[in-house]
PATORMI-398800 format. One record per residue (C-alpha): y, x, z; residue in three letters. Coordinates in steps of 0.25 Angstrom, whole numbers, always signed. Layout:
<atoms>
+-------+-------+-------+------+
:     Y :     X :     Z : type :
+-------+-------+-------+------+
:     Y :     X :     Z :  Ala :
...
+-------+-------+-------+------+
</atoms>
This chain:
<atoms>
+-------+-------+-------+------+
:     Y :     X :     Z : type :
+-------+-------+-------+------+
:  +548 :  -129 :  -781 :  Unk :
:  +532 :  -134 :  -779 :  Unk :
:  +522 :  -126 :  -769 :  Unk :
:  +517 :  -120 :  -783 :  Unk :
:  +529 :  -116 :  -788 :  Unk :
:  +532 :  -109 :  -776 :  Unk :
:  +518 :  -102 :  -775 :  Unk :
:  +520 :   -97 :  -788 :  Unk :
:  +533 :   -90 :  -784 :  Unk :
:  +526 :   -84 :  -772 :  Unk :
:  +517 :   -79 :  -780 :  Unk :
:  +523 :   -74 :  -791 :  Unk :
:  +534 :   -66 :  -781 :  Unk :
:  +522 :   -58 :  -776 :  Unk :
:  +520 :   -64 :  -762 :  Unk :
:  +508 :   -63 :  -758 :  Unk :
:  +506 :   -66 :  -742 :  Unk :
:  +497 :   -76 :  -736 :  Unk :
:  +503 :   -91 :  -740 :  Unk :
:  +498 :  -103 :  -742 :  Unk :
:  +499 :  -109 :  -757 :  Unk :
:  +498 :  -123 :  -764 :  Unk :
:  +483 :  -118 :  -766 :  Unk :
:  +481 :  -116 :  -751 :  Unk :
:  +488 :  -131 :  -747 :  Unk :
:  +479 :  -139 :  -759 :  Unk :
:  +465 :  -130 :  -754 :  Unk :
:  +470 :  -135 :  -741 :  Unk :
:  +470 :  -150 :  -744 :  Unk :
:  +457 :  -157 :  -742 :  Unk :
:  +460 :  -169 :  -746 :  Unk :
:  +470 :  -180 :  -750 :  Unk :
:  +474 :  -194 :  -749 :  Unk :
:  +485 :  -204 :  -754 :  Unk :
:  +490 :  -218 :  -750 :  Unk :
:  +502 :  -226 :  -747 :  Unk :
:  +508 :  -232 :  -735 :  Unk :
:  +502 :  -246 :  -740 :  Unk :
:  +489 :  -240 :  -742 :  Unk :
:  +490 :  -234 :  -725 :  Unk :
:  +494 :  -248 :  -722 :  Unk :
:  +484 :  -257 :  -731 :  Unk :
:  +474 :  -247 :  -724 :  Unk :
:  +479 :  -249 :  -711 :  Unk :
:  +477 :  -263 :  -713 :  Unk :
:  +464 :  -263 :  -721 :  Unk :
:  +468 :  -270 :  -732 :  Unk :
:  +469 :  -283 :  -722 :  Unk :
:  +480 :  -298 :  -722 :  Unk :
:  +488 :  -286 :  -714 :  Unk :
:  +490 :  -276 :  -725 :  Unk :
:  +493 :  -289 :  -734 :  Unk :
:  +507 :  -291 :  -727 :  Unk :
:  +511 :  -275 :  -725 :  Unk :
:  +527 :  -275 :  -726 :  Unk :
:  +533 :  -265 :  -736 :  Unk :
:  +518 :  -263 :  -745 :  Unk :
:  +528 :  -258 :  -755 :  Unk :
:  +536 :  -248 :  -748 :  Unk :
:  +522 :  -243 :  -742 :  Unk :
:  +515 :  -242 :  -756 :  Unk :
:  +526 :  -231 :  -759 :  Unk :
:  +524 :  -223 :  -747 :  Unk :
:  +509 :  -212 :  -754 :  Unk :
:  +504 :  -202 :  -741 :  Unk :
:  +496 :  -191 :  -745 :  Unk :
:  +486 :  -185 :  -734 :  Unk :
:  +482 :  -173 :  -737 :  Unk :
:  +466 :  -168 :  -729 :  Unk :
:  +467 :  -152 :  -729 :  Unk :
:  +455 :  -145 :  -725 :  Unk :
:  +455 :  -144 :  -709 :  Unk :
:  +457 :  -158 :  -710 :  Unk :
:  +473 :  -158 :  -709 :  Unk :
:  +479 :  -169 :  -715 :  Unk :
:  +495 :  -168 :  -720 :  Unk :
:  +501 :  -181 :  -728 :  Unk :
:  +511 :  -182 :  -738 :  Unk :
:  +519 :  -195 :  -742 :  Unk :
:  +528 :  -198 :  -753 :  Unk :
:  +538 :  -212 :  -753 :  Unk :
:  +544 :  -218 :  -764 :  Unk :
:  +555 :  -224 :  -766 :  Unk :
:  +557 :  -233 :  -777 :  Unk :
:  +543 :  -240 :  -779 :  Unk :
:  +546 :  -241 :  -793 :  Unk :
:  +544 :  -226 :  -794 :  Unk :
:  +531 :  -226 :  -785 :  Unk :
:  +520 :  -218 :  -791 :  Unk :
:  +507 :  -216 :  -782 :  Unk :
:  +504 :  -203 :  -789 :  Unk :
:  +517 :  -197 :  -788 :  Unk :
:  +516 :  -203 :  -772 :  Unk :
:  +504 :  -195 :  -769 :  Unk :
:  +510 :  -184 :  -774 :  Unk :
:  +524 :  -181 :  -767 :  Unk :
:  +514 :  -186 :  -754 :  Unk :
:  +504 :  -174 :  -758 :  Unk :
:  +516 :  -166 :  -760 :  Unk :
:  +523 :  -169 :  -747 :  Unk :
:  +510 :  -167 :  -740 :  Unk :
:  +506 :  -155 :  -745 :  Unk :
:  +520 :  -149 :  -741 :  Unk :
:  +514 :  -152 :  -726 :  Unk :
:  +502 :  -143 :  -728 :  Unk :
:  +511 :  -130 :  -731 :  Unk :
:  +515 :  -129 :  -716 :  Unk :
:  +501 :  -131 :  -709 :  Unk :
:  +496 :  -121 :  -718 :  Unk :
:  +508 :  -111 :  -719 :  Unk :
:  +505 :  -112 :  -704 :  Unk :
:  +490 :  -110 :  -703 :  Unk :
:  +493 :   -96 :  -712 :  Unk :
:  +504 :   -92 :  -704 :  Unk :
:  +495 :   -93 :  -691 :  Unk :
:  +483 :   -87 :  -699 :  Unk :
:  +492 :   -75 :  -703 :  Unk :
:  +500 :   -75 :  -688 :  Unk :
:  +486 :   -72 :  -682 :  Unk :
:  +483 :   -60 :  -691 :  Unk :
+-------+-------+-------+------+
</atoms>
């Protein structure tokens, strides 16, 4: 079951007290960006003869982080490995990495509502 599916539920059984929903974690999501392990490497290096001889540029290139900016500046990241790099697709990568980050953002904010509700 997905977070939407399991908002639907909720909502269809009636249950109506403050939450946070998939609408509050995407509205709380700034931005986004995507790379590889290669790419944090060949940055690292710059591009220079050292980024040239990086061991393991394969394995690295099937390794896609997702860092997600929410709106107090936060960030949370996501990443998703492959296995078999015959079966890498970059934009099924970035989205199990989103997926997984994502997943990190229910906690903080299930805990920012819990402290907003305790103080009431």
């Amino acid at each position: 079951m997905n977070d939407k599916a399991i908002e639907h539920e909720i909502q269809a059984k009636g249950l109506t007290a403050p939450r946070i929903t998939p609408s509050d974690i995407e509205a709380n999501i700034a931005s986004e960006h995507y790379f590889t392990a290669l790419d944090g490497v060949d940055g690292h290096y710059r591009g220079g003869p050292e980024a040239q001889g990086v061991k393991n540029a394969q394995a690295l290139g099937l390794l896609t982080f997702c860092v997600l900016v929410l709106r107090n500046g936060f960030t949370v990241t996501g990443e998703s490995a492959c296995a078999s790099p015959e079966n890498f697709d970059a934009e099924i990568g970035r989205k199990i990495a989103r997926q997984n980050a994502v997943q990190k953002i229910w906690p903080l904010m299930g805990y920012a509502l819990r402290s907003t509700l305790h103080q009431c």
